[in-house]
N, C-alpha and C positions, 0 to 999 in steps of 0.2 A: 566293186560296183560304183557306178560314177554318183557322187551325189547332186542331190539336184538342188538349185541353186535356193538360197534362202528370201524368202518376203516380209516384209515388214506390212503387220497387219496394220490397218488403220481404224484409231480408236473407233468403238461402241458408237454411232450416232448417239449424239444426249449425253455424253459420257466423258468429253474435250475438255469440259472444265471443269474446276472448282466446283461440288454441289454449294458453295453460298453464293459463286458466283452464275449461276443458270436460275438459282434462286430469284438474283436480283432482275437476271433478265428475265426470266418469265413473270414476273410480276410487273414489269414495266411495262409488259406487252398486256399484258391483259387487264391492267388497268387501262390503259389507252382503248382496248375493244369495248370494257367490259364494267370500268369502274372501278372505285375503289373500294370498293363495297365487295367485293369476287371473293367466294372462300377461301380462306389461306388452302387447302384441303385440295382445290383445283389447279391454286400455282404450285403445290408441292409435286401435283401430278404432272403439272406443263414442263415442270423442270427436270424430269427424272428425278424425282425425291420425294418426302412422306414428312408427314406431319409431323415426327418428332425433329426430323433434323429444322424444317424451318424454324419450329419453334428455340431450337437452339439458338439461331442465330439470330434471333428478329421477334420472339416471342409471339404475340398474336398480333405482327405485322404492321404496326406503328412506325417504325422504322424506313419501313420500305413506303408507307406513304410519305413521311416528311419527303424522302430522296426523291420523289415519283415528284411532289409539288413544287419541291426545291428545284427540281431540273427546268421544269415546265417556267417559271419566274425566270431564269438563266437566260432559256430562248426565249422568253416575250421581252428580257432586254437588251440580248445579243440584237435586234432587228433594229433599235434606236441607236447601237453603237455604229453598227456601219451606216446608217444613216448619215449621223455627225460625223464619220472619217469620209464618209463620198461628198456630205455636201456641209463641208464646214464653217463657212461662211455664208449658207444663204440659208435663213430658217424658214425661208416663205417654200422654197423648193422641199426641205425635210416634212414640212406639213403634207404637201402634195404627193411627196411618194410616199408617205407613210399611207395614206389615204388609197391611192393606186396599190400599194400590196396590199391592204385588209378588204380591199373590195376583191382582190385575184384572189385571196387565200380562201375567202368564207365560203363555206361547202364542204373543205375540205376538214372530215373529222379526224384528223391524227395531227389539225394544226396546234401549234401549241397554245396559241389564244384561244381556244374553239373549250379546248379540253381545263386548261385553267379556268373558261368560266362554269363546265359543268362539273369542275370538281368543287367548286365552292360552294355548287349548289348544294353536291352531296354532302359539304361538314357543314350545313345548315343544320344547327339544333335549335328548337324553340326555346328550350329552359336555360342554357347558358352557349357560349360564344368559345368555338375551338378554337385552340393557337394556330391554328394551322391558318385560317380560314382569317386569323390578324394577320397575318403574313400575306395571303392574299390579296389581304385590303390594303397596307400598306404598298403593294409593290402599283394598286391599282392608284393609289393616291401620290406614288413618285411618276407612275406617268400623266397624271394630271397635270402636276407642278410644270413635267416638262413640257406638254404640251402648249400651256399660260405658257410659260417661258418662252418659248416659241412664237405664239401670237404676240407677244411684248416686244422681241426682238425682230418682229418682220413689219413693228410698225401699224398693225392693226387694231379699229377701233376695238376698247373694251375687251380687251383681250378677253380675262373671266369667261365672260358669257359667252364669246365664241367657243373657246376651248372646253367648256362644259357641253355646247350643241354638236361639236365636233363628235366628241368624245360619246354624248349620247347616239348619233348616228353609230360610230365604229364597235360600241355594244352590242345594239339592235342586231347589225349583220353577225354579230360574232356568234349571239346567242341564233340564229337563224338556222344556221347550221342545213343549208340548203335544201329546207323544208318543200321550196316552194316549186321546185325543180327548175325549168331550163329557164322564165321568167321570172326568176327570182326579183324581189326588191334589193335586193343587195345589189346589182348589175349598176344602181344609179348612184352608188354610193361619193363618187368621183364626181359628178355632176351638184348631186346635193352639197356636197364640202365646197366645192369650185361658189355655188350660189351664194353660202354664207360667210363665204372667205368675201367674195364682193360687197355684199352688204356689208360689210365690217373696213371697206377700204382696201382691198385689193383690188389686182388688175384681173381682168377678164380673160383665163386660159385655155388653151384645150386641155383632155385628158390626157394622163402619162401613160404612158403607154410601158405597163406593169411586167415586163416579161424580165427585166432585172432581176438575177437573187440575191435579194440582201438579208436572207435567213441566214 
């Protein structure tokens, strides 16, 4: 009898990986939908896995937040690294595309600045101050620095205070999170920074025209 040729099944959908590694993904995902605040109980489900094993590896999932807020810090300063290699000699130009990408990005909730600011909002405790959420503040306080540094080296008045107005615009839309729909306030974002970059002693530009990715 002729036999018939052999198949190689292909794995169990959910089943490819590692259960600590679907772990980690399904928990990245649904922090980013859902929060970090999501029952361990639903990412054991999202991953093909159960309560015990997560707890194994990640206990009541402390772990997998640092890595979730850890990553989120990474990309919001992966976007200042290519900045400084595309335009390493002109900080007036890095001011201005920084500004041109947070005006394109804001709405979009899976950006990484969008999600780093409402996950700080989640390690908000009133009675004491999570590490995590110091981590936060300082990554929020090196882009400050950079930003100052920035206005210092492009020669503009007072830097300080501009890069503090800067900086309170690029919030505002961050936390905006394209509430307002298709007339968002975020849309002027470029124009308002273009205003107080003049008042402070620059030159009068048009807008950048933000379709670069420098994620």
């Amino acid at each position: 009898m002729r036999k018939l040729p052999e198949t190689v099944q292909p794995p169990a959908f959910g089943f490819d990986k590692p259960a600590k590694e679907r772990i980690i993904e399904a928990s990245d995902k649904l922090f980013r939908l859902l929060g970090i605040e999501v029952a361990e109980s639903l990412i054991a489900k999202d991953a093909h896995s159960n309560v015990d094993t997560f707890a194994k590896y990640f206990g009541h999932g402390d772990p997998l937040i640092d890595r979730f807020v850890e990553s989120l810090i990474a990309k919001s300063e992966k976007l200042w690294d290519g900045l400084a290699a595309q335009y390493p000699n002109d900080p007036e130009a890095q001011l201005r595309w920084w500004l041109a990408f947070e005006e394109d990005q804001i709405g979009y909730a899976m950006e990484p600045r969008v999600l780093l600011s409402r996950t700080a909002a989640e390690l908000f405790e009133p009675l004491k101050r999570h590490p995590l959420l110091r981590e936060v503040e300082e990554h929020w306080q090196s882009e400050r620095r950079r930003v100052v540094g920035l206005c210092k080296a492009a020669a503009l008045r007072d830097p300080l205070d501009l890069a503090d107005k800067l900086l309170l615009l690029v919030h505002g839309v961050r936390n905006e999170r394209g509430a307002y729909g298709r007339l968002k306030p975020s849309r002027l974002l470029q124009q308002a920074g273009n205003e107080l970059m003049v008042a402070h002693g620059a030159a009068n530009r048009p807008a950048v025209d933000h379709g670069a990715d420098l994620d």
